[in-house]
N, C-alpha and C positions, 0 to 999 in steps of 0.2 A: 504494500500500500504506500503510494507514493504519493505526496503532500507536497505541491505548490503554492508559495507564499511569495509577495511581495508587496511594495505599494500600489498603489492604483495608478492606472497606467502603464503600465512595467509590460504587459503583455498574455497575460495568463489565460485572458478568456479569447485571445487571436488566438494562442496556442493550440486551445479545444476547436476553435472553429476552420482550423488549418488540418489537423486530424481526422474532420470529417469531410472533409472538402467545401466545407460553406467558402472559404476563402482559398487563394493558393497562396505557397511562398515563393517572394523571388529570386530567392537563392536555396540552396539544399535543397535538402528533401524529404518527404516524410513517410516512414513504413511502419504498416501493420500488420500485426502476426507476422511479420515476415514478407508482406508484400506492399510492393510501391504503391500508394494509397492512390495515385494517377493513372494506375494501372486498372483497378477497381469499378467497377457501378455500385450507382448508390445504394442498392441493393446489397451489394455485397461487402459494402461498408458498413450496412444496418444489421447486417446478422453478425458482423463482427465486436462493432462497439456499440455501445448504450449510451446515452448523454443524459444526465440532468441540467438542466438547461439554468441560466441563472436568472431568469424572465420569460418562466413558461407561459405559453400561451393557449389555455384550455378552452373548448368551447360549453358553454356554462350552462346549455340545458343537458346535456351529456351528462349521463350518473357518471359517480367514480369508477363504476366499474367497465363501463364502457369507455373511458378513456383509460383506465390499465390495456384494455384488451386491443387498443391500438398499439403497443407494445406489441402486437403479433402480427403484427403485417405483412415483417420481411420475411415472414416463414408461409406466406399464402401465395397462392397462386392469383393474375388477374380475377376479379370479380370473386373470388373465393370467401365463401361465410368462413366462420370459425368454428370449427368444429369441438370436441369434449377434450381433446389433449389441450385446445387452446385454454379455455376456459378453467381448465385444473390450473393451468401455469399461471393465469393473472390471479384466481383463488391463494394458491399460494404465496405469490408473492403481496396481494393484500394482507393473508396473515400475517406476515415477517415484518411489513412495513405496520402493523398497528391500525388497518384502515380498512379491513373488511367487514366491520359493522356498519363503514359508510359507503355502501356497493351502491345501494341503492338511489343515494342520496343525489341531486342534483348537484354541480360542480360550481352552479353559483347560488352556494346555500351554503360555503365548504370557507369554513376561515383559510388565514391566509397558512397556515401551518398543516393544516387540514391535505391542503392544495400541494402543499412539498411533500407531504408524504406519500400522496396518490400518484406526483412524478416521479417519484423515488421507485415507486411501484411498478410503474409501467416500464419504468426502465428494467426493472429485476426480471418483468415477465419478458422480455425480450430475447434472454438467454442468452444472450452474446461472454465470449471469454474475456472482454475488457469492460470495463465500468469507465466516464469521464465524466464527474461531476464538480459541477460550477455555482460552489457556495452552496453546500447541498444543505447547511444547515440555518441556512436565513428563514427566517420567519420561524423557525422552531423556535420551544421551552427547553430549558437545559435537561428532563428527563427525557426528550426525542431527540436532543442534540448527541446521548449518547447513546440511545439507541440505535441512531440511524447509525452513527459511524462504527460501532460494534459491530452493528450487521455488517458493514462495510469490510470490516477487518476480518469476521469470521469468514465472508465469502474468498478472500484471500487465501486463508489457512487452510481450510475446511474444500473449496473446491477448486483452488489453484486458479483463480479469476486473477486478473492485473485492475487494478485501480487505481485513477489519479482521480485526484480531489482534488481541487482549490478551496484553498480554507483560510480564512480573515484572522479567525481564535487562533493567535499562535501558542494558545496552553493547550488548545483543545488539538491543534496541529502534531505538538508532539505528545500529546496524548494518545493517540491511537494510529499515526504515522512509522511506517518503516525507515523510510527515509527522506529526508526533505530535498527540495530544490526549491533556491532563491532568486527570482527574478529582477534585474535590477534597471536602469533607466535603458531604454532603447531595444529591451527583451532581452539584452543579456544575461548569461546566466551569473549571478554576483558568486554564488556558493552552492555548496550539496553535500551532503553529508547526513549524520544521523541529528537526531534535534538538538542533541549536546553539544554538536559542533557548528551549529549552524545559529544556535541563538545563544548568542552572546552581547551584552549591552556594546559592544562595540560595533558589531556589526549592522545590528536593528539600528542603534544610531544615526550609522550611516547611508542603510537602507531609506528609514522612515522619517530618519530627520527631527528623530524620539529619542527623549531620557527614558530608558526602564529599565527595571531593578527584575531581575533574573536569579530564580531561586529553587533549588529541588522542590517535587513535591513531597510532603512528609510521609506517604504510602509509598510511592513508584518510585521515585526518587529522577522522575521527566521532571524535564524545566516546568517550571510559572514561571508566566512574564507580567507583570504588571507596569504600569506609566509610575514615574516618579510622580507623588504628590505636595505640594508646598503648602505647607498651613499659613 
């Protein structure tokens, strides 16, 4: 599970959108599972990777559970309904995401947390080997904030899935991050490493343009980052 951080602006969310081809770069190059991602159809980009988007765009008479089940699409043929395998897969991954008692419910009837967990969903029903999620944890309460990224981590461990994340929380960053990557002015990359080497108030400093005081946590013994405070 690999954890994209930097300021705003830095690049993180062209990065995701160059991985799927919404944009190209104009230099290098970029591969998936092992193949030129310009080599690809979109199709074959969607059964690879999942996105959470970081400004989904749902349509709001659409129950939740009908927008997980578009999560199946790249596994359908033209015109093709969804048949009982599909429907098992978006079931499940409403369980896992916390949101299958709101299957029913209309998408604009769904707070805004509501709304992140039903994309979080659709992407899981997707079944693709790569996860790309963009601030997967906005608009969530800190008990789905760690939910989701658990789930995130366990899908990792548990089924060998790859995941980037873009994540703002750099406690919550190296909370359940493998490894980080820092992005810095113009998308370079400033640093990478694991979160211990990667947040240091010097660094963040220079990144963010921020005083923070950097501290084990007293279980994990992963960084907290906190802002300097001045009474």
């Amino acid at each position: 599970m690999l954890g994209l951080v930097g300021p705003n602006g830095s690049g993180k969310t062209t990065l995701i959108r160059a991985v799927t081809k919404v944009v190209s770069p104009v230099s290098g190059g970029v591969r998936l599972c092992g193949a030129d991602v310009g080599s690809l159809s979109q199709v074959e980009v969607a059964r690879r990777v999942a996105v959470v988007p970081q400004e989904p765009l749902l349509p709001e008479a659409f129950t939740a559970l009908e927008c997980v089940l578009m999560g199946r699409t790249p596994h359908l043929r033209l015109l093709e309904n969804e048949g009982a395998g599909d429907f098992e897969a978006a079931r499940q991954a409403m369980v896992r995401t916390d949101t299958w008692e709101l299957a029913e419910r209309p998408v604009g009837e769904l707070s805004g947390g509501e709304r992140q967990r039903v994309v979080v969903a659709r992407a899981l029903a997707q079944e693709t080997p790569v996860l790309l999620l963009d601030e997967p944890t906005a608009h969530l309460d800190i008990g789905h904030q760690a939910s989701v990224l658990g789930l995130m981590r366990a899908l990792c461990r548990e089924e060998g899935k790859a995941v980037l994340a873009v994540v703002h929380d750099l406690t919550l960053a190296a909370a359940y991050c493998d490894r980080l990557v820092m992005l810095g002015a113009g998308g370079t990359v400033a640093a990478e490493g694991s979160a211990g080497e990667i947040l240091r108030p010097e660094l963040l400093a220079e990144a963010y343009g921020a005083r923070v005081e950097v501290f084990p946590h007293p279980r994990t013994g992963r960084p907290v980052v906190a802002p300097w405070v001045v009474d």
